[in-house]
N, C-alpha and C positions, 0 to 999 in steps of 0.2 A: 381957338381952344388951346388950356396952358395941360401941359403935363407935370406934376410934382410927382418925386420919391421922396417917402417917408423912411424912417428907418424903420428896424427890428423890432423896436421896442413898440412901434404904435402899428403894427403890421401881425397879423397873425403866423403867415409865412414868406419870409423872403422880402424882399419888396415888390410893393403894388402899385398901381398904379390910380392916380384918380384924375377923373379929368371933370374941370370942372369950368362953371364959365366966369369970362372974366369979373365980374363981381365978388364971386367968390375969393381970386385970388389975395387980397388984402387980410381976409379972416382968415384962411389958413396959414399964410407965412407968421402972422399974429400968434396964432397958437402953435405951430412951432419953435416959435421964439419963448413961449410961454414953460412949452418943455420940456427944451433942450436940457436945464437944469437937473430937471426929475430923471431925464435918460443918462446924464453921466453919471449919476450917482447910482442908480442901477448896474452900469458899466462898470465902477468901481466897486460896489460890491458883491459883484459876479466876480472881478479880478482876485479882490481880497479873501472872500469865503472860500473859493475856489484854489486858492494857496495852500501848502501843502511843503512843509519843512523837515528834516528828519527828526530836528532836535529844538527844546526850548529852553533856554540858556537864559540865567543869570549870575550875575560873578559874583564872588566873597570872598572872605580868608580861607573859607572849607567849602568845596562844594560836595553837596551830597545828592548820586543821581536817582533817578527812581524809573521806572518801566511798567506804564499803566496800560492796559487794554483799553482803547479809546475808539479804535474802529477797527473793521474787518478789511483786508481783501482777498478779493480771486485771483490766480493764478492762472494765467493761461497758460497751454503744455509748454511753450515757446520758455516761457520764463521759470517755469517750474523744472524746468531739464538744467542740471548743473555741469556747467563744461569748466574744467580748469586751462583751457585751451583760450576760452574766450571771455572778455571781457561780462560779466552778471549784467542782465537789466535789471537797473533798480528804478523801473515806473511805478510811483505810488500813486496807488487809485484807491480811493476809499468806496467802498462798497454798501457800506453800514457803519451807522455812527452808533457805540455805545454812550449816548447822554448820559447815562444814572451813574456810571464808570467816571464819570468827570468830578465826581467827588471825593473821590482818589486823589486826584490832584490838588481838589480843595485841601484836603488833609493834611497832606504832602505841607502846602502852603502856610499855611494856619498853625502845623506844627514847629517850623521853622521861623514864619514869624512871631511865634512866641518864644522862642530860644532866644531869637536878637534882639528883642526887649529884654531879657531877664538877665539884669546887671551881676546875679551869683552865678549864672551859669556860661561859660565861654566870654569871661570880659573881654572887652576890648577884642573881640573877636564876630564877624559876621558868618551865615552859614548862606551859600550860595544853592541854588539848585540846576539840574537838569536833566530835562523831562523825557521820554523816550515812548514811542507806543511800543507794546508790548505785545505782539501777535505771533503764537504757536507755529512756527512753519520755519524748515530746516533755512531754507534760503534765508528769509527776514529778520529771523531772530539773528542769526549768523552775522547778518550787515547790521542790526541795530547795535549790538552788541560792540562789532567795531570800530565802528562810527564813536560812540564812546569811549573805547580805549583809545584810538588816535588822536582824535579831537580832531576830524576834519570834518568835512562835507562830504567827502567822498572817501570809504574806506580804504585803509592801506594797511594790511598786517603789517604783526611783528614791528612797529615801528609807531612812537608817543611822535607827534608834531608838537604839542605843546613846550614851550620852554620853561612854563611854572605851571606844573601837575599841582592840581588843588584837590584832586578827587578823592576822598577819602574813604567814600564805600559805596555799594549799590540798594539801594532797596528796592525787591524784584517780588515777582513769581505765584501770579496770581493762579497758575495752577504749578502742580507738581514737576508737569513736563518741560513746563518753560525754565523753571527753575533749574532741570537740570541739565538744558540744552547751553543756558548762556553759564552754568558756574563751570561747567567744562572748560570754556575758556575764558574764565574769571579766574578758575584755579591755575592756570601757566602763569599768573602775574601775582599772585596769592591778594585778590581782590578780595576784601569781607562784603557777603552779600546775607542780605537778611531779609527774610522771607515773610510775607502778608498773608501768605495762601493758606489753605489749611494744612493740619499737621500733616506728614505723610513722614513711614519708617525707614524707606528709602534714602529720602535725604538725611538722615541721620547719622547715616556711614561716615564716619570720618574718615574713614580708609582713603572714600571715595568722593568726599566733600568735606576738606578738613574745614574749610573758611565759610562754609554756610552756616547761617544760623536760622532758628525759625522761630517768630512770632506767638504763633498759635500754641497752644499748648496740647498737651496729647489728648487722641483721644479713649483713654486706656477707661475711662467710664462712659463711654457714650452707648456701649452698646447695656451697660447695666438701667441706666437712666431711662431709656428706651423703653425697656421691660417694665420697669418701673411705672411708665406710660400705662404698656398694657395693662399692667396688673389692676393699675387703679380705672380704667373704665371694664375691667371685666373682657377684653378681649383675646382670645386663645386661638384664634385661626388667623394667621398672617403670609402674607407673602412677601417673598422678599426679591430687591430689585437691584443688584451689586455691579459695580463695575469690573468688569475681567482685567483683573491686574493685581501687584501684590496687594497693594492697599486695601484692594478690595476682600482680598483671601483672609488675608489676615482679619478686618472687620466681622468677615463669614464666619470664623471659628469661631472669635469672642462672643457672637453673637449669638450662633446657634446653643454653643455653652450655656448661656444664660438664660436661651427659652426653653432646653429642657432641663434644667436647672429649676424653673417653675411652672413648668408643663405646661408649655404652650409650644402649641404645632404649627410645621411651615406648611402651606398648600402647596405653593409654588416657589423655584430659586430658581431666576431670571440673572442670566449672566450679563451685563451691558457689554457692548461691543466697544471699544474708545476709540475714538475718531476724530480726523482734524478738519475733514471738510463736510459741511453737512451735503445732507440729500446726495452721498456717494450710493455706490453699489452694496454693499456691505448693507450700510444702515437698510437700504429698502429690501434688501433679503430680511436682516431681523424686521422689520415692520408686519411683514408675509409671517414672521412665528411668533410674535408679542399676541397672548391673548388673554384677555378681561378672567382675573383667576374669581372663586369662588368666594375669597375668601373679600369683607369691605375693609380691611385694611392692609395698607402697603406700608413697607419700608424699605426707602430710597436711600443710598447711598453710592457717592460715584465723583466724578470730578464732571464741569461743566457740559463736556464734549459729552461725557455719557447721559445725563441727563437730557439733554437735547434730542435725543434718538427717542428717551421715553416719551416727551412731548412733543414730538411729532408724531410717534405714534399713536398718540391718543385723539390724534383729528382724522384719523382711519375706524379706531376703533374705541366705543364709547367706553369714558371713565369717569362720567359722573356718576357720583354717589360712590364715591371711595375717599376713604382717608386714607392721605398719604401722611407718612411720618421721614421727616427730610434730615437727614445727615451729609448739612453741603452747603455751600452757600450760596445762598439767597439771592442776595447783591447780584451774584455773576449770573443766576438763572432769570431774574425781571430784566436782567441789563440782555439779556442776547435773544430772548424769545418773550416778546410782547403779551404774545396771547397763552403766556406760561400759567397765569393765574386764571383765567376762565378754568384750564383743567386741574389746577390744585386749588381750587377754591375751600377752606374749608380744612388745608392741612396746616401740619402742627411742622416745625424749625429746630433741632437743636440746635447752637450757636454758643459758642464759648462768654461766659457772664463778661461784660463792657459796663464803667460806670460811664454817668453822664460827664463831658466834658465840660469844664467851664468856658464859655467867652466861645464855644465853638457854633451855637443856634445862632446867636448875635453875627458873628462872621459871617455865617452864610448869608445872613436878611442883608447884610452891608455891601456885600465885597459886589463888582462888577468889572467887565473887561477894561476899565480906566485903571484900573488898581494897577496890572499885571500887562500894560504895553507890549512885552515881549512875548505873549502865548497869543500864539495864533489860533488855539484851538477857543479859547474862551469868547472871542467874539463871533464865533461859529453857533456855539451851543445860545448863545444870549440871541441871535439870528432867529434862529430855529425856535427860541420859548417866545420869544416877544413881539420879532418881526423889525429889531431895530440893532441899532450898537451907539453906545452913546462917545463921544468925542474925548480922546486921550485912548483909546484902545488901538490898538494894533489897524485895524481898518476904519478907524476916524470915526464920525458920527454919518451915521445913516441912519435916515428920516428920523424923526422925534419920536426918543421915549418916554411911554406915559411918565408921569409921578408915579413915584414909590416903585419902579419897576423893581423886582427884585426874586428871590426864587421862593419867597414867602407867598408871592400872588399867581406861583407855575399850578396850573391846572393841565389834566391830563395823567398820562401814565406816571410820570416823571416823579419820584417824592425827592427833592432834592437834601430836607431837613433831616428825617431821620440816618442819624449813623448809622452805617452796614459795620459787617464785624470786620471788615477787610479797611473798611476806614480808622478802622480804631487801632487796629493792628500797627499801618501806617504812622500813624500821629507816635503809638511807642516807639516803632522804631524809630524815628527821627529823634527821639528823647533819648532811648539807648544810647544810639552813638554819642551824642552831644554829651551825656555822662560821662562816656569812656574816654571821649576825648579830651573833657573839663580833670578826670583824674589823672590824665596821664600827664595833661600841663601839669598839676600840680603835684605830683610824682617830681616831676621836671624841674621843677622851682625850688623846693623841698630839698633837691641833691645839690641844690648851688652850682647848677650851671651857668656859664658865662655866657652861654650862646646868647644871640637875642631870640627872644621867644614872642616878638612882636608878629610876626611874620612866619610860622614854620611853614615848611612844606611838608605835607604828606606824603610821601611818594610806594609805594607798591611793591613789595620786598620779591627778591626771585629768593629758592630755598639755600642758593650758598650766600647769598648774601646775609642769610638769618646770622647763621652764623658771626660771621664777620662782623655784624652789627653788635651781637651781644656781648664779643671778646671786646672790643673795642667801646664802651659804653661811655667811660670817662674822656676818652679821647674825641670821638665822634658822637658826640649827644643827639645829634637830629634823626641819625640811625640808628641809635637806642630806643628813642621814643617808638620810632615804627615799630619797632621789632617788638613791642609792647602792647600792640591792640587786640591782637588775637587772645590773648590771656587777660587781656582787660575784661573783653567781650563775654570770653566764658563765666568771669567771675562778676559780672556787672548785676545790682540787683538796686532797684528803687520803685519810691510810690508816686505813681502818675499825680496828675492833677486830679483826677476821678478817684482818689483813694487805693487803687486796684496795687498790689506789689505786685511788678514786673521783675523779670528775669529772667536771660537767655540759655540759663543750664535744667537741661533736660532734667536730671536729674534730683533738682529740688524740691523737694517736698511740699510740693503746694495741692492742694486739696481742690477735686475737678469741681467747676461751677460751671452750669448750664444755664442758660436764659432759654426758655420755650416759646417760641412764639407761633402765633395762629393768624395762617394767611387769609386774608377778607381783600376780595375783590368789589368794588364799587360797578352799578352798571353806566360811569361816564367813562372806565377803564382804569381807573385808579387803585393800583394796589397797594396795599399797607401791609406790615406785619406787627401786626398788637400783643404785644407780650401778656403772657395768661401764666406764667407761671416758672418757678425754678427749680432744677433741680441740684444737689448737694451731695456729693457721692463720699460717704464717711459722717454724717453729719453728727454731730456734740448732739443734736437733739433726738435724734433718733429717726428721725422722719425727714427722707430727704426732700422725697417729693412732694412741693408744692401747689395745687394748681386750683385757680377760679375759674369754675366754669363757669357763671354767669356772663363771663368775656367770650364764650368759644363761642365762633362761627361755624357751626356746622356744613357739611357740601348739600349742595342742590339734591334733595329727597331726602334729607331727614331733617325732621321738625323736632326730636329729640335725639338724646346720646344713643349713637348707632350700637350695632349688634357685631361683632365679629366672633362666629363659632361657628363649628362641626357641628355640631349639634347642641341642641336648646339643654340646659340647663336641668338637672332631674330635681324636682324639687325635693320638697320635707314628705317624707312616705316612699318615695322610691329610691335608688339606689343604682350605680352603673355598671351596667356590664358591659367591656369591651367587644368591640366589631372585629372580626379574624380578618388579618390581612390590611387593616386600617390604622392608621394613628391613635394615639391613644386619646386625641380629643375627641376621635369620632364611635361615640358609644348610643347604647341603648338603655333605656329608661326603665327599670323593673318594676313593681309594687311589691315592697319589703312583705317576705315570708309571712304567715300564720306566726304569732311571737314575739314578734320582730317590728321597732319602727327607727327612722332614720329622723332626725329633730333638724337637721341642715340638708343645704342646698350640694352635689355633687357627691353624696356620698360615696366609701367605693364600697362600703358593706355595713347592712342593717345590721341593730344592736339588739340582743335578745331584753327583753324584757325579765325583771325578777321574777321569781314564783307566786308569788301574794301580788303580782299585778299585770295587767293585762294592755294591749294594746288597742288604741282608740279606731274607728274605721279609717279612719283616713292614715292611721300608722304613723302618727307626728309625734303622740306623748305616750307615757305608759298608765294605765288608770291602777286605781286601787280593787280591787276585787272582793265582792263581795263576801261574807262567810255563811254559807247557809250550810242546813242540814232539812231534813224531814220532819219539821217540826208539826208540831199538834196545829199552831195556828194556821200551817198549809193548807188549803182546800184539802189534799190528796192526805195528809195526817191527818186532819179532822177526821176526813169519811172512814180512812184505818181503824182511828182509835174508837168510834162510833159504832163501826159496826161488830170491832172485838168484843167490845161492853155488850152489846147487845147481842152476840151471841152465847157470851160468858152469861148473861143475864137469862137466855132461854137455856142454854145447858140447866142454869142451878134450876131453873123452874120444869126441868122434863125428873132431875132429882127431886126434887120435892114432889112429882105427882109421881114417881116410884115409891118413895117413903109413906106415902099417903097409902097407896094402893100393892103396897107391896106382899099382903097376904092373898093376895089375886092369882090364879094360875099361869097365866103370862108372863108378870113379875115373877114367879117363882122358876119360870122353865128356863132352862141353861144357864144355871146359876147366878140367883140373885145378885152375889154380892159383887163377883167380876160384874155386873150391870154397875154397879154403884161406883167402883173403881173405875170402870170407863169413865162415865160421867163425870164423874172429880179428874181426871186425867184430860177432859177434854177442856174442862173450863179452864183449868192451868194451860193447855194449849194457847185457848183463843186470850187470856192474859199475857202468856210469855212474849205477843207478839208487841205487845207496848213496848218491851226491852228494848224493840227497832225506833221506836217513835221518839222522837226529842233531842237535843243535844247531847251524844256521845261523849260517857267519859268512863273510867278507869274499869268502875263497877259494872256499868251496861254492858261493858264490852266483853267483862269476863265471864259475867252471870249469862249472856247470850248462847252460846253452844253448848254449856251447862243446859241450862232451862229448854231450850229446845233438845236437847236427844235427850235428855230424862224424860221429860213429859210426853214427847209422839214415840219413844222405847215404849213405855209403861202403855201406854192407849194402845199399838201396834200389838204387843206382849196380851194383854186383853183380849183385842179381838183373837186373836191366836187361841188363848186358852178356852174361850166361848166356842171356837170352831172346836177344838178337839172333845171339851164335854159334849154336843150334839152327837159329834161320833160316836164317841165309846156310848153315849147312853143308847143309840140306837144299835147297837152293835152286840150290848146284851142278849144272848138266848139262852143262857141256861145258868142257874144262882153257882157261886163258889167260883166258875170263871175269873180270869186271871182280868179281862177288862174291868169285870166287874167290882174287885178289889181295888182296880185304877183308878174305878170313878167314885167306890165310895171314900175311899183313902184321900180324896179330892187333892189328886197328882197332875191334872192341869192350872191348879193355883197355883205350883211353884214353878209353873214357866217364867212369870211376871217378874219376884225378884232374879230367877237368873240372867235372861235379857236383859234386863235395870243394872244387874252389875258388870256385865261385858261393857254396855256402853259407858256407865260412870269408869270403867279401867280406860277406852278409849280418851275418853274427859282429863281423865286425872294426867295421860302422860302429854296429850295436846296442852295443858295448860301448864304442865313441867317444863316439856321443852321449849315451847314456841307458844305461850300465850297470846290472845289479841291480843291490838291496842287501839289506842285512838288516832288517829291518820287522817291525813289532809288531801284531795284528789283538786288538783287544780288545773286540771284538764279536759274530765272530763266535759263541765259545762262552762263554756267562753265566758268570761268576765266574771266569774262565781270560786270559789273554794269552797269543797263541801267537806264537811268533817264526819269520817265512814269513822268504824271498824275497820280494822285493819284485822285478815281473819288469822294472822302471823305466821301456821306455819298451812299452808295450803295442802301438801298431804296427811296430814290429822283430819285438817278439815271430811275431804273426800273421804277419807277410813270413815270415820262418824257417820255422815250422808250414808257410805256405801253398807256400812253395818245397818243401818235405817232402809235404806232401800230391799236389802235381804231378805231382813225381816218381813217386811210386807211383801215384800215377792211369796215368799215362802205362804204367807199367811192367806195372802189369796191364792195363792196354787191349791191348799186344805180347803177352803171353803170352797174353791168351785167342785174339788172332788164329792163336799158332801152336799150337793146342791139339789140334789134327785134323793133326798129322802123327804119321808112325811111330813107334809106342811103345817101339821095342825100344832101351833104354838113351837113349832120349829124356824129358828132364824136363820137357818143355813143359807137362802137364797139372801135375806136382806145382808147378810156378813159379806158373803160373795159381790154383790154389787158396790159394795160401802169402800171394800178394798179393792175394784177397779177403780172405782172412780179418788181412792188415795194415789193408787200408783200411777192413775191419768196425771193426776195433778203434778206431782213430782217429777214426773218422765220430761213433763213439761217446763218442769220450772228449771232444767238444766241444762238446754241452750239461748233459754230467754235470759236467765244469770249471766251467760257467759260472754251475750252481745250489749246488754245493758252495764251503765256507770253511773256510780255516782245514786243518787236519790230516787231512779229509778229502779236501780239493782234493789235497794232497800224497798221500797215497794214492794217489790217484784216477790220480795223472800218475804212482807210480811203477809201478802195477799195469796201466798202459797200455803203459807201456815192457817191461815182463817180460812179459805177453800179446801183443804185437806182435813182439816177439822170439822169442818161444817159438814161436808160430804161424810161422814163417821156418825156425826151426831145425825143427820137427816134418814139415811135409806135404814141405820140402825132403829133408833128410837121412834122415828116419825113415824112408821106402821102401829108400833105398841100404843105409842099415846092416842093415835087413835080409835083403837081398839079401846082403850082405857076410859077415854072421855066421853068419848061418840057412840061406842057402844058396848057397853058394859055387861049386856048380857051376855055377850057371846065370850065374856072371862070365867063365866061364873062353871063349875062343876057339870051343875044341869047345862049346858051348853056344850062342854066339851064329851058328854055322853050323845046329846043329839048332836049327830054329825050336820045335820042338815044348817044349825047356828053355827058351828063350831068349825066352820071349811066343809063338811062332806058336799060333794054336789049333786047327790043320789041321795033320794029320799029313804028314811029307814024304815 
């Protein structure tokens, strides 16, 4: 029996053992010979990936460094505890590799390899680079930092090893805090660094950062652009999610400014916490207070580290079906948290407007770790996408790569093509300097200096040396030149290869541009951000914001454009009224007043409709209103004027069988001719009431109170004088009597014109002062204008009525007195009832008047008039005619001698 050891690589743990028999010996040693090959190159590139430098260095006449976030590490307390007593460990352990960050470097590259081609820009001059990761923590930044400035391996303040400083500037600072941990001590050497990250107002102290510059431009419209957003989808209830810091306070003011500015309410303001290490103690207390606000949209603004608290909170507590709105970048949040886009699936990016680079898609499909021998990281990440490295890189060629290997064929999360805005940033800066330092050679050339300028050195001014440099300019030109970058910088302005004008003073008048973009998560993990639209904060056209939504990704539950409100919407017809103790988004929905209709959506108060129109039910439009009156072709005018005719028509025909029959003793008893005068008084009655019927105008309305208290005066006056002739003739007992003189003197006919002329004085002064008129009620029936009288002056009116009512008061108080005398051709009882049943009618018709409007009221007054008149002509005349027609013999002489025809009810 043989024992072999195998190695590691064909062992799962340690080594093992196999025993096998002798037979077999010959085919195993065989295939370990077979591969041995495949294990050392696995050995080698376990060595190689596994390598780990501080810095990636290439030489030139300039080098320019840069400081990308590439990977993470943790700190143990050990290392994390800072002793000036004892030597720092500087063990780098990469914990996390930012892949999508390695395009930074591409940037980096690409922008520099196009400088060394381009024969007008730095002739005869190459630009060098190196590389630096970039990791927020007081320790590492600290040693990256110096590592840098010394130019060793191993940090050593206060002290350049280098004996040709080529370094001319940094390009740093993928967040704020980085930036101002290494300009701290950038600024002891008055280093120019220039910033990628986003704006922040901080670094712009020049008190405090005279040599910083920054890329990004402000973002003094992003919170108007934003609103902008909301406004165009209609959304009024947001929340909002800030980083606790100035940055953040400041974004807070301009922001909230501008949402009630156009009335839109915050539900919630979420302070972020900022933080360097995730999953500390801090973060998982806020996680315990992060909770899913009411409101479906958010707006996020914050630097990376804040962000990261929100999405990891949101695998605690559910966030889909929220639009987020991102003020931040992008780049840095896919780069640090993978599963960032499952929770923001579906949100919108502002990102400062980047044109398309030329020659830079090409680059990325070409370039490979053969290019770039000296970065160690690039054969790592090519590791990682393809599973190989091809030969001329840094760790040689491991296993075969396909054809066409390149980042055009990287599937997975990884989008290596599209530019971030921190890429683009990069590529200017590298353009920047290379400007400043193209015009200062030629500044230099220009003065005729003698130096050689084949060769300068850049070197890194301390603040007395400024000085000294600028006195001395003609004498010491190489220390002129430096002393010149700083105000080059400030003053440096050109256009990219993408069109874009760049320039590093804050203060230029350049007009904000937005690119919007809309995150869409794929389900193999792939996230994009698809540009849907720009915004333009000033725009020449008027309209800044632009946006296709046919492009928008909505988040997981909505199938259309989402809702964000307090409450819904009050349509056309209602109207808002505010909630006590609520936001002013969060209202109640009214249905616009009687009057009143609202034509838009939110109103805060219905609009009364004209007079001559009316609102529709639903309270949307105002209609035209109709114009009616009481006209004849109304059913209710018809049956008026029909049956005034026709009682005017039996009036004249009870006249004519008086006239016929008028030597009758009947007719003859209580004075003919007051008979005859009623009768004509009555039929002018039941005619005067047409004055009410038909459309109202000048004449109807004046001849109205006329014709009526002349006409029911004179009828009233009548019965009156009829009651008083019964009296006095029964009242007779002896000839020469003072009554008797009364009645043949016939002193109850001039009752009739003196009542006639009281009233016509009332007439005459109501029509002096305060005439009708013709008037419009547009009230009282909904959708209608009825055209009245107007009766003008209200108390003439009532005087009139009231002289009217007296009168018959009075005249039936006479008649019932004389009610108990002899019946035989005596009308006292028929007067007595004729004049209850006048002042029924009356008594009645003046709280019916007073509750009716409009075409009713008219009614009302003419059906009072033919009922009051009718009742006069009825219980008066109806007995006689039928005496007259029916039975005629009990008129006759011989009749009223036999009592038995004549009424007696005792035989004689």
């Amino acid at each position: 029996m043989i024992q072999l050891q195998l190695p590691t690589a064909f062992c799962a743990q340690g080594f093992v053992s196999v025993w096998a028999e002798p037979g077999m010996v010959f085919f195993l040693s065989l295939l370990f010979l077979l591969l041995q090959p495949v294990h050392n190159s696995l050995v080698k590139a376990k060595n190689c990936l596994g390598y780990l430098r501080p810095t990636v260095f290439r030489d030139g006449d300039l080098v320019l460094g840069g400081f990308f976030p590439l990977y993470n590490m943790n700190q143990d307390s050990e290392i994390s505890r800072i002793s000036f007593l004892l030597q720092p460990k500087t063990d780098v352990r990469a914990t996390s590799w930012l892949w999508k960050n390695y395009q930074y470097v591409l940037a980096f590259y690409f922008a520099i390899q196009e400088v060394n081609k381009d024969s007008h820009l730095l002739p005869n001059l190459t630009l060098g680079f190196q590389v630096h990761n970039a990791f927020s923590s007081d320790q590492f930044t600290l040693w990256s930092t110096l590592l840098w400035l010394s130019g060793k391996m191993e940090p050593l303040p206060n002290y350049n090893c280098q004996t040709q400083t080529k370094s001319a500037a940094v390009i740093a600072g993928t967040t704020s805090a980085f930036s101002a941990e290494i300009g701290t001590l950038l600024e002891l050497y008055k280093t120019p660094q220039v910033t990628y990250g986003p704006f922040d107002p901080m670094l712009s102290d020049e008190d405090q950062f005279p040599s910083l510059y920054q890329m990004a431009p402000k973002d003094s419209s992003l919170a108007h652009g934003m609103v902008s957003l909301l406004l165009h989808f209609g959304w009024t209830w947001v929340a909002l999610f800030i980083s606790d810091d100035l940055k953040g306070e400041q974004f807070l003011r301009d922001l909230k400014a501008e949402l009630v500015k156009n009335g839109i309410c915050v539900a919630l303001t979420e302070k972020l916490p900022d933080t360097k290490t995730m999953y500390g103690p801090s973060n998982i207390a806020f996680w315990t207070r992060i909770r899913v606000s009411s409101a479906n949209v958010h707006i996020l603004h914050g630097e990376a580290g804040s962000l990261i608290i929100v999405d990891l909170a949101a695998e605690f507590f559910l966030t889909t079906g929220k639009v987020w709105i991102m003020a931040a970048k992008w780049d840095i949040i896919m780069a640090e948290m993978v599963h960032m886009l499952h929770s923001f699936h579906g949100s919108f990016s502002f990102s400062p407007h980047k044109g398309v680079i030329p020659g830079f898609q090409h680059f990325l499909k070409t370039v490979d770790p053969s290019h770039y021998p000296e970065d160690f990281y690039f054969p790592k990440l090519w590791y990682h996408l393809f599973g190989c490295s091809p030969a001329g890189s840094l760790c040689g060629k491991i296993f075969n790569c396909p054809e066409n290997t390149s980042f055009e064929t990287v599937s997975g999360v990884i989008d290596m093509l599209t530019m971030s805005d921190s890429s683009y940033f990069i590529y200017n800066a590298v353009y920047a300097l290379a400007h400043v330092l193209h015009n200062m050679l030629i500044q230099k050339s220009e003065m005729g200096s003698s130096e050689d300028t084949d060769q300068p050195r850049l070197l890194p001014w301390q603040v007395k040396l400024i000085q000294y440099q600028v006195m001395h300019w003609e004498t010491d030109s190489i220390y002129g030149y430096y002393t010149q970058l700083h105000q080059f910088l400030k003053k440096i302005q050109f256009t990219n290869s993408a069109g874009d004008h760049i320039s590093l003073d804050e203060k230029s008048n350049q007009m904000p541009h937005y690119d919007i973009h809309n995150a869409v998560n794929f389900p193999a993990g792939l996230g994009l951000l698809v540009k849907v639209g720009e915004f333009v904060s000033k725009s020449s056209l008027g309209q800044g914001l632009v946006i296709n939504e046919e492009m928008i990704e909505w988040p997981i539950g909505f199938t259309e454009t989402p809702q964000s409100v307090c409450s819904q919407s009050c349509g056309s017809g209602f109207w808002k009224v505010p909630q006590e103790g609520r936001p002013v988004c969060c209202f109640a929905c009214v249905f616009c007043p009687q009057g009143h209709i609202s034509n838009h959506t939110d109103t805060m108060q219905c609009v009364p409709c004209p007079t001559h129109e009316y609102p529709n039910s639903e309270r949307t439009r105002c209609l035209q209103k109709v114009v009616t009156f009481l006209a004849y072709q109304d059913p209710l005018g018809m049956a008026l004027a029909c049956t005034a005719l026709c009682l005017s028509a039996l009036t004249a025909a009870v006249l004519g069988v008086f006239l016929r029959h008028q030597h009758t003793p009947i007719v003859k008893a209580n004075n003919r001719a007051l008979s005859y005068i009623l009768l004509i008084s009555l039929t002018f009655c039941f005619l005067c009431s047409l004055l009410f019927i038909g459309r109202p105008n000048t004449a109807t309305c004046t001849l109205q109170p006329i014709a009526f208290g002349l006409v029911f005066t004179v009828a009233v006056a009548t019965v009156l004088a009829k009651t008083l002739t019964v009296i006095l003739a029964f009242n007779i007992t002896a000839p020469g009597r003072r009554m008797r003189r009364l009645l043949v003197s016939g002193a109850p006919n001039y009752i009739i014109p003196s009542c006639s002329l009281i009233q016509l004085t009332l007439c005459g002064v109501w029509l002096g002062t305060s005439p009708p008129f013709v008037d419009s009620d547009t009230h009282s029936e909904h959708g209608h204008i009825i055209i009245t009288c107007n009766k003008g002056s209200v108390t003439a009116f009532y005087c009139s009525l009231g002289y009217l009512g007296s009168l018959a008061l009075g005249t039936f108080m006479v008649a019932f007195l004389a009610r108990n005398l002899p019946d035989t051709f005596n009308e006292a009882k028929f007067l007595t009832f004729s004049m209850l049943v006048f002042c029924s009618v009356w008594l009645t018709f003046l709280p019916v008047h007073h509750s009716t409007k409009g075409k009713v009221m008219v009614a009302v007054e003419v059906f009072s008039i033919l009922a009051s008149s009718a009742g006069l002509l009825g219980c008066i005349f109806a007995p006689k005619c039928y005496v007259i027609l029916l039975r005629p013999n009990s008129c006759s002489l011989h009749g009223f001698r036999d009592k038995t025809l004549c009424g007696s009810n005792k035989p004689s």
